[in-house]
Structure formats: structure tokens, C-alpha cells
C-alpha positions as CSV (number, residue, x, y, z in Angstrom):
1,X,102.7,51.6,185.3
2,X,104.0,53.9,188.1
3,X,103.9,53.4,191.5
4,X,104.2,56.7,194.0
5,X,104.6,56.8,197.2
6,X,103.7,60.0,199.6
7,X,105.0,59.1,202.9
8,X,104.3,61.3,206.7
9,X,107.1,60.4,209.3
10,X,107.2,62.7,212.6
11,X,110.6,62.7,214.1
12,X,111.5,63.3,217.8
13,X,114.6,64.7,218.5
14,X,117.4,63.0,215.8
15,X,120.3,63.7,213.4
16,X,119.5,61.0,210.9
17,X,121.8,62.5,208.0
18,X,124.7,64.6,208.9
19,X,126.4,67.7,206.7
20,X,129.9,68.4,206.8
21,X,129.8,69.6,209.9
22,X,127.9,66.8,211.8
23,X,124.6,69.0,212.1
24,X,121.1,67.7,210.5
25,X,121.0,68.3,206.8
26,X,118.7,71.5,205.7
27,X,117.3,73.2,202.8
28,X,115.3,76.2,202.1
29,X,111.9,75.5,200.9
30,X,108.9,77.9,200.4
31,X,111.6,80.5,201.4
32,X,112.0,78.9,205.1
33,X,114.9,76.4,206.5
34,X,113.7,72.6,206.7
35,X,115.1,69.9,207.7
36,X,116.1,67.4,204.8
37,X,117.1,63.8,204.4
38,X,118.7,62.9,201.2
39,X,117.8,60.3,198.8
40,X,121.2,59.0,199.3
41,X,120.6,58.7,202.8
42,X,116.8,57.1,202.2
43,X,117.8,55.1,199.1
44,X,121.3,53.3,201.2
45,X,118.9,52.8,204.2
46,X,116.8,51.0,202.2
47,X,118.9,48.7,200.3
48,X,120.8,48.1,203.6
49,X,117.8,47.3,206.1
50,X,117.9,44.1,207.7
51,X,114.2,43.6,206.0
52,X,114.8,44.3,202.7
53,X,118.0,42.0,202.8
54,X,116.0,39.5,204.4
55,X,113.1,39.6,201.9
56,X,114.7,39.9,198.6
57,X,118.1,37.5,199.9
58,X,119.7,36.3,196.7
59,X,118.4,39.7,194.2
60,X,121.2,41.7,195.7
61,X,124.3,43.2,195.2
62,X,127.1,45.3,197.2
63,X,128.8,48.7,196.8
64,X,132.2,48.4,197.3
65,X,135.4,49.3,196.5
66,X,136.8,45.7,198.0
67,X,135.7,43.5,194.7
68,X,139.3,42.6,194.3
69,X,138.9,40.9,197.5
70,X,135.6,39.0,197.0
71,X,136.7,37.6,193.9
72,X,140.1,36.4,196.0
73,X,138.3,34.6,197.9
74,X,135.9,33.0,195.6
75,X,139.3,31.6,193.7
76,X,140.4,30.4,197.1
77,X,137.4,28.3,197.6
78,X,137.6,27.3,193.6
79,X,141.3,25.7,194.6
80,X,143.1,28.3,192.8
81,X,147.3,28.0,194.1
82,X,147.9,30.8,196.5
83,X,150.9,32.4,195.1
84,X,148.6,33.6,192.0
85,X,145.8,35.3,194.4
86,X,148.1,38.4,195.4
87,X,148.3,39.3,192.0
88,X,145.0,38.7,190.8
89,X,144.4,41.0,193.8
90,X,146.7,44.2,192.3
91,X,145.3,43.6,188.7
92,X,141.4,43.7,190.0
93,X,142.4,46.9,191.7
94,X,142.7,48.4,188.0
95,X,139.2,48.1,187.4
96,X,136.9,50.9,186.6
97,X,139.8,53.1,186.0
98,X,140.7,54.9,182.9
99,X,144.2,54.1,183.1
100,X,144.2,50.6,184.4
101,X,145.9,52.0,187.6
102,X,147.6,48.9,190.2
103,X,148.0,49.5,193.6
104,X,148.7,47.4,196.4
105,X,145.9,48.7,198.7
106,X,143.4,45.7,197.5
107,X,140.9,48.0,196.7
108,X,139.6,49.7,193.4
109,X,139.8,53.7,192.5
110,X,136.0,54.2,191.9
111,X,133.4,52.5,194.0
112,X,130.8,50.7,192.0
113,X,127.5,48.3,192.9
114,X,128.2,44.8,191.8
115,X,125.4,42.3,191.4
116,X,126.2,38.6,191.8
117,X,127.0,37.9,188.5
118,X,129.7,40.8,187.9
119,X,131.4,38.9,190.7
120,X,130.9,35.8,189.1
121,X,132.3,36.8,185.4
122,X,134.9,38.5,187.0
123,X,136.1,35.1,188.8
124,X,135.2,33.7,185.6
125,X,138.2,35.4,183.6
126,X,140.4,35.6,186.3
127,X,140.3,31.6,186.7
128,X,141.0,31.4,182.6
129,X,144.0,33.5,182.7
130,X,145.5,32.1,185.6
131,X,145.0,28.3,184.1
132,X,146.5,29.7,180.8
133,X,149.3,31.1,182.3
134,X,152.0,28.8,183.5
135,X,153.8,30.9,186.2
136,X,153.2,33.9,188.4
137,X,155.5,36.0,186.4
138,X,153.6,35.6,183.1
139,X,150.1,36.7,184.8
140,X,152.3,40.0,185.8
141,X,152.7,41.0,182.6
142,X,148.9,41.1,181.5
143,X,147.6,44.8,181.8
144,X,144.5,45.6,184.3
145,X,143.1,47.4,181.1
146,X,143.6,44.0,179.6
147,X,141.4,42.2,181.8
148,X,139.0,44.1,182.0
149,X,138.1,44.1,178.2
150,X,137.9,39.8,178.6
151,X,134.8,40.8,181.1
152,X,132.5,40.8,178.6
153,X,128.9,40.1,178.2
154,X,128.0,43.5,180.3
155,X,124.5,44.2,178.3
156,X,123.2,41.2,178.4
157,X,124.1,40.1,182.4
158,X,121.5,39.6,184.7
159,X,121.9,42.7,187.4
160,X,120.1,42.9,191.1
161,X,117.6,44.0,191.9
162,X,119.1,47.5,193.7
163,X,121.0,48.2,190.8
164,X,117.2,47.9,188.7
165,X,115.8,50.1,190.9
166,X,118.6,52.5,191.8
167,X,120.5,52.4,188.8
168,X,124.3,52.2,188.0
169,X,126.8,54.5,186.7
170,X,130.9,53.3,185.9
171,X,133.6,54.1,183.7
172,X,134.4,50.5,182.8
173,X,133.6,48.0,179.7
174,X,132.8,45.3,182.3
175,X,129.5,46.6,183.6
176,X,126.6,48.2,181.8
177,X,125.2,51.3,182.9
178,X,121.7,51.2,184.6
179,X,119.0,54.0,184.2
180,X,117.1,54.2,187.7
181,X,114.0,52.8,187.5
182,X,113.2,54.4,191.2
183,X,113.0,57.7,191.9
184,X,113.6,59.3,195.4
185,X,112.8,62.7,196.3
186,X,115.0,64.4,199.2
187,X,112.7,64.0,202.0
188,X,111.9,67.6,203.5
189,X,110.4,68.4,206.7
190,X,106.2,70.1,206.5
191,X,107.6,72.5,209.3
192,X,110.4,74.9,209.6
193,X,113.4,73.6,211.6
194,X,115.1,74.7,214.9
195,X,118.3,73.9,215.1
196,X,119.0,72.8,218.4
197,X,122.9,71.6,220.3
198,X,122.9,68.8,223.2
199,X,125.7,69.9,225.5
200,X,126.9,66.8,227.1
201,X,129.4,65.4,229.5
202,X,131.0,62.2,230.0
203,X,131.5,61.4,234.2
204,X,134.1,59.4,235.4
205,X,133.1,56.6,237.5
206,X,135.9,56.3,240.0
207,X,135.8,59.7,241.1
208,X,135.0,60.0,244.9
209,X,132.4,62.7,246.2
210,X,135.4,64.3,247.9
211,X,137.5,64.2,244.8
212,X,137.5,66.8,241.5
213,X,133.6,66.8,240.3
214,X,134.8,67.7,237.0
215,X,133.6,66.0,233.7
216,X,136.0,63.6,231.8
217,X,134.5,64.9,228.8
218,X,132.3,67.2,227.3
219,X,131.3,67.2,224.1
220,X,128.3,69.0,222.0
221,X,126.2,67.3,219.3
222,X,123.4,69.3,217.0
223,X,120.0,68.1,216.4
224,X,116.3,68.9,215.5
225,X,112.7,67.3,215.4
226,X,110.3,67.5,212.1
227,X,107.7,65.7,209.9
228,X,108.5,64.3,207.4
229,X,107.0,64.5,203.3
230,X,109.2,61.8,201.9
231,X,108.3,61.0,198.3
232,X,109.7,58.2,195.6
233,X,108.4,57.4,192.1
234,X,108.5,53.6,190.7
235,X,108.2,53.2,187.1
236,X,107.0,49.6,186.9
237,X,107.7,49.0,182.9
238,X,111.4,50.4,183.5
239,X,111.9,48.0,186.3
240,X,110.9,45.2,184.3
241,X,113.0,46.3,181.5
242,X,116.1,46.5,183.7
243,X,115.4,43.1,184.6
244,X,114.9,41.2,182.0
245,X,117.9,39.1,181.8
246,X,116.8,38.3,185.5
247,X,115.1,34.7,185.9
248,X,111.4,35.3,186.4
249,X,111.8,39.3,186.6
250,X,107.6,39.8,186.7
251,X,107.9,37.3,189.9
252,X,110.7,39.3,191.0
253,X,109.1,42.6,190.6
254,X,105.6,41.0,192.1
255,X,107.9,40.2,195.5
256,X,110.0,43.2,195.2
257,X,107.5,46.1,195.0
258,X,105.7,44.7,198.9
259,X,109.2,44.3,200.0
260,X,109.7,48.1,199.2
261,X,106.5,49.1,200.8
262,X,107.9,47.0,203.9
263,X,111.3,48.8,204.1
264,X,110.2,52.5,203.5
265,X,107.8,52.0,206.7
266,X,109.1,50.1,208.9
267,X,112.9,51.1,208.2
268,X,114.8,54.8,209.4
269,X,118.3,56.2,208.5
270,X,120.8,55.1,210.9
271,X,122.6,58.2,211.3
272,X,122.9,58.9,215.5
273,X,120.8,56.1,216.0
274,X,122.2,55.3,219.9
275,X,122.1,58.8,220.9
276,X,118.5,59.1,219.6
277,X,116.6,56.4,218.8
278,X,114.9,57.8,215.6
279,X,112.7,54.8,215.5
280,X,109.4,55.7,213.9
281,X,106.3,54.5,211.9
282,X,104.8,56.4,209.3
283,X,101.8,58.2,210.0
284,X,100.1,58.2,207.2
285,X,100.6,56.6,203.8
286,X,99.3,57.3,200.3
287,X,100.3,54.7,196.9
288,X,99.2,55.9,193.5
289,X,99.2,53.8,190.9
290,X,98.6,54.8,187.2
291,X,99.2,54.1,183.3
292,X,99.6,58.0,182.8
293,X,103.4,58.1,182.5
294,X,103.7,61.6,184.4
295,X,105.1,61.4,188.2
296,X,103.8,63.9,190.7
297,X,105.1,64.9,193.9
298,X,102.7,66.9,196.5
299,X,105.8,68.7,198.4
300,X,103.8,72.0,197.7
301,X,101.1,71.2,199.9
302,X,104.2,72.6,202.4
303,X,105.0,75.8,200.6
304,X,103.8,77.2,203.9
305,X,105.5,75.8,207.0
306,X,102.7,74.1,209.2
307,X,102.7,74.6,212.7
308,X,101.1,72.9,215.8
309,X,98.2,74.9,217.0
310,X,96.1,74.6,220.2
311,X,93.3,72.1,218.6
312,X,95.2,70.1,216.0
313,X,99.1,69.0,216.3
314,X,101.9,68.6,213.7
315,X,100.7,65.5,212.5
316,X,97.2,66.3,211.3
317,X,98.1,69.4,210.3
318,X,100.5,67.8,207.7
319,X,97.8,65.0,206.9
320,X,95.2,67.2,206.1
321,X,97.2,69.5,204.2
322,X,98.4,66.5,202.1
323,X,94.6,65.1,201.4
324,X,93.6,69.2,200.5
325,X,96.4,69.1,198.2
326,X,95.9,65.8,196.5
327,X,91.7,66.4,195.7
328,X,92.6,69.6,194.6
329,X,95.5,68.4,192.2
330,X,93.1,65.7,190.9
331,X,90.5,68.3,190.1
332,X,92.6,70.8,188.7
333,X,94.5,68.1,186.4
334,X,91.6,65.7,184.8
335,X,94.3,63.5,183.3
336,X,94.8,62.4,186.8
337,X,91.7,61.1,187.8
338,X,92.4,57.6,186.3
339,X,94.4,56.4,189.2
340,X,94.1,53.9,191.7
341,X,94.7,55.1,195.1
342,X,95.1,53.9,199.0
343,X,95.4,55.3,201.8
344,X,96.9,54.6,205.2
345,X,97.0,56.4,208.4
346,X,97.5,55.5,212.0
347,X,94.4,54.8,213.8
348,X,92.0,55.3,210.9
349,X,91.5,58.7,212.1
350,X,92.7,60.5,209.4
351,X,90.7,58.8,206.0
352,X,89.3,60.3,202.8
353,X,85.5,60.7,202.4
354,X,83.7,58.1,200.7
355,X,83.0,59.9,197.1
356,X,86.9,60.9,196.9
357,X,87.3,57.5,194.9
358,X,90.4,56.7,197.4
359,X,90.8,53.2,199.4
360,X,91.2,53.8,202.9
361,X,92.6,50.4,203.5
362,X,92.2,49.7,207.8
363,X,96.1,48.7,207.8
364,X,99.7,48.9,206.5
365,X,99.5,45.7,205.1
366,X,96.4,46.0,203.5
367,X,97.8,49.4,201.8
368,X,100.2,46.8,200.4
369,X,98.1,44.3,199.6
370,X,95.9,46.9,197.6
371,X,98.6,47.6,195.7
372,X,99.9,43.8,195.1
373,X,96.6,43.2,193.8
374,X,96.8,46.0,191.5
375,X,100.1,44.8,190.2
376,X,98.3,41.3,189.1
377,X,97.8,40.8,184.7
């Protein structure tokens, strides 16, 4: 089965996902600038959120380049003597590296998503060698490269749930590669963007009326307001099959995929967050879900900017679009039609008619109850 999910978010003025330069991503779409939010940027926010960590605790894992240092500190709370933990700590840092590189920065060359039990075989080995090795010097000898080839077990470890969904790529023996089972589109905004600068200054408090009025700083920061089309693609069978060394993975997917829903609405990139305050709720959800193994994305409804006009404002403009362009892709693609769909927006205001064979459920969480339900053998 795959899941879809067409998503409406209407900005104020924010720079949720910076460029080189510090101004709001962009692309050229339909042959006119848009603001853009990468999947990187969507796919981190949602692992990250407070909401998802909260609802899927214990399915997780962390990007890092510090594993040297978790695994340190699991041995120190195992009892492992002191003296041996600084070089476990080089060796580690010759992980995921073609050469088996050491350095005495603690942390690894590449940066790779660990799940709970990567850590846990890797504290595994390290615990054998340093009980079969009878002083310090002898563990300096063993190779990084070494090491790493006792890690094994890779294809058959159980792996997190954001590494099932996101996927996984490394150069090392220790750790399997994961195909994405997820995914996310670049989010793109319906309208064309304006670039805008916020020329600010920082006062200093103790100057007196009758003193310099000068600022103590000025400083300029770019910005820009759009809606939203952000789009992702879950393939429900490759999930599972990412999963299956996983205790209960059709119970983990069953709490997973609501979880997801959650996080996508109810969570925004963090990028200028205190300046802005980017905090916004979708306007308008639709979830398809369908056996026909073909994913679809409706970013063409936006070939054409929309604009605000005098009777109808961004919003609607890019809702209605989106329902035009979803009746009409059903009609023009019969293979389509056997899918189940619901429907979301704020208010109610914006729902399918009746005979469109779409749910218009009356509230986020009946969206994602819809879909729970549909998820059910």
C-alpha cells in the first residue's frame, strides 16, 4: 500500500531553510522563482520534533558523528577500567572510513544514523576485545579496520524506525544500507516569491537621551512569505520490509504512520524560529491511500503561480486549485480511481462534493483516524 500526503501550509513572514548565503531557499518552477523547503529540512524536522520523539520513544536512532562517545559511556556504566576507554575512543573514530583513519577528535569522518542496536553491537565487541586483551598496550595494536569487521550481524539487525522510513547510506561493513521507504518532495511555494531584507538595529540600553542615539548594531536578515504544496510518498510494504527484524513491526507501523500524520501538521522547520515565529497549521490536508504501486504528486496544479485576488485569498486559491487538479487527474488516469481518500481543511469550508467519492472528515484527527482504519487487515 502507499500512503500520500498533499499538504497546504501558508507562511507569514519566515526563513525556515537557509542557502549559503542565509536567504530563504528558492527554485524555479513553471518558469517563476518559488520559495522552497528541502526534504532535508522537512524530513530532520520531523524526526527531530518534540512529538514524534515523544510518540515513537524507544524506535529511534541518532545522526551523529559522536558514536565513539556514546559507546564510552555505555562501557563506563558496564564497569569497564578507565584507562581502556580513551582508546576505545580513537579506535571507534576509524569507523565508516575506508582507511580505518584514528584521530584524537572523538568523533568519526562520515556522519551516519545509528539505531539502538548499532550502538549496542558496537559496545558489544568493544567489551570482548577489551576483556581479551590483558593491557592497554595490546588493545593499541588492534586496527580500527579490525574492529569494525567483528561488528557483524548488519543485515539481519533490527534498525529504527527513521532509518525505515528515511533510509541509510554508509561506507562500513558494520551497518546495512537502508532503501527509503518514505519519500519527501521539496516543498515549493503555489505562489511566486518576493524576496524581502529586515534592516534591523540593536539599541543600547544605557545610552542617555542626551548621549550618541546611535545603534550598537545593525544588522540585515532576508526573508519571504508563501504557501506551501508540501508532498511525501509512504510505501507501506517497504516499511514493513525494513522492519522486519523489529519486534512487532505491523504494531510499529500501525503507531508510526498516525505519529507521522501528527508531526507533518502540527510540526515547522526551525530555521529563524525567534525572529519569526513560523508557527503554522496546515490548511488543508489530503491522504491517499492505494494498492496501485504508482506515487503521484499534484505540484502541477501550481505550474501557474496563484495570486490573491479581490474575492478569494491565497489560501483558497491554492485549495481549489489542488481539488481541480486532483478530479481531473482521477478522470484522466482510470487506474486511479481505486483509492481511498480524505480530506481536511480548516473550518470545513473548503470540502469535496458529495459524488467525488472523497471523505471530508470534520477534523485533523479524524483525517488520521480514516487512515488508521484503513491501515487495519
Amino acid at each position: 500500500m502507499l500512503i500520500e500526503i498533499h499538504m497546504l501550509k501558508n507562511y507569514p513572514a519566515t526563513n525556515l531553510n537557509r542557502d549559503d548565503m542565509g536567504a530563504p531557499k528558492s527554485c524555479i518552477f513553471g518558469g517563476v522563482q518559488r520559495g522552497r523547503i528541502s526534504s532535508q529540512c522537512l524530513k530532520r524536522s520531523w524526526r527531530v520534533s518534540p512529538l514524534f520523539q515523544k510518540e515513537m520513544a524507544g524506535h529511534l536512532g541518532i545522526r551523529t558523528r559522536k558514536m565513539p562517545q556514546l559507546v564510552v559511556e555505555e562501557l563506563r556504566k558496564d564497569g569497564v577500567a578507565e584507562e581502556y576507554l580513551p582508546i576505545v575512543l580513537k579506535k571507534l573514530t576509524g569507523f565508516a572510513n575506508k582507511n580505518g583513519k584514528e584521530n584524537d577528535l572523538g568523533i568519526t569522518n562520515q556522519i551516519v544514523i545509528y539505531s539502538p542496536d548499532d550502538i549496542k553491537a558496537i559496545v558489544e565487541v568493544m567489551k570482548k576485545q577489551v576483556e581479551e586483551c590483558s593491557d592497554v598496550k595490546k588493545l593499541e595494536k588492534i586496527k580500527a579496520t579490525d574492529i569494525e569487521k567483528l561488528v557483524k550481524g548488519a543485515e539481519a539487525r533490527p534498525i529504527s524506525l527513521d532509518i525505515a522510513l528515511f533510509g541509510r547510506m554508509v561506507t562500513s561493513p558494520a551497518f546495512a544500507d537502508v532503501e527509503a521507504s518514505m519519500q519527501v518532495a521539496h516543498a515549493f511555494s503555489t505562489n511566486r516569491v518576493i524576496m524581502e531584507v529586515d534592516y534591523f538595529t540593536a539599541m543600547d540600553d544605557m545610552i542617555k537621551m542626551n548621549e550618541d542615539l546611535g545603534s550598537g548594531m545593525i544588522g540585515d536578515v532576508d526573508f519571504n512569505s508563501n504557501c506551501y504544496y508540501i508532498y511525501a510518498s509512504l510505501d507501506v510494504d517497504k516499511l514493513l520490509e525494513n522492519l522486519q527484524y523489529a519486534e512487532n513491526p505491523e504494531e510499529l507501523v500501525r503507531s508510526a504512520v498516525p505519529a507521522l500524520l501528527h508531526t507533518m501538521a502540527y510540526s515547522n522547520p526551525t530555521g529563524k524560529q525567534n525572529s519569526f515565529a513560523g508557527n503554522i497549521l496546515p490548511s488543508a490536508v489530503l491522504v491517499e491511500c492505494k494498492e496501485f504501486p504508482v506515487p503521484v504528486s499534484y505540484a502541477n496544479a501550481y505550474a501557474k503561480p496563484v495570486r490573491a485576488l479581490k474575492d478569494k485569498d491565497l489560501i483558497q486559491n491554492s485549495i481549489e486549485l489542488l481539488q481541480e487538479k486532483v478530479l481531473q487527474t482521477e478522470h484522466d488516469f482510470p487506474s486511479l480511481e481505486k483509492v481511498e481518500r480524505v480530506w481536511f481543511s480548516e473550518g470545513g469550508k473548503y470540502s469535496f462534493a458529495d459524488d467525488a467519492g472523497i471523505k471530508n472528515a470534520d477534523d485533523y484527527d479524524s483525517l488520521i483516524q480514516f487512515v488508521v482504519d484503513t491501515l487495519k487487515p
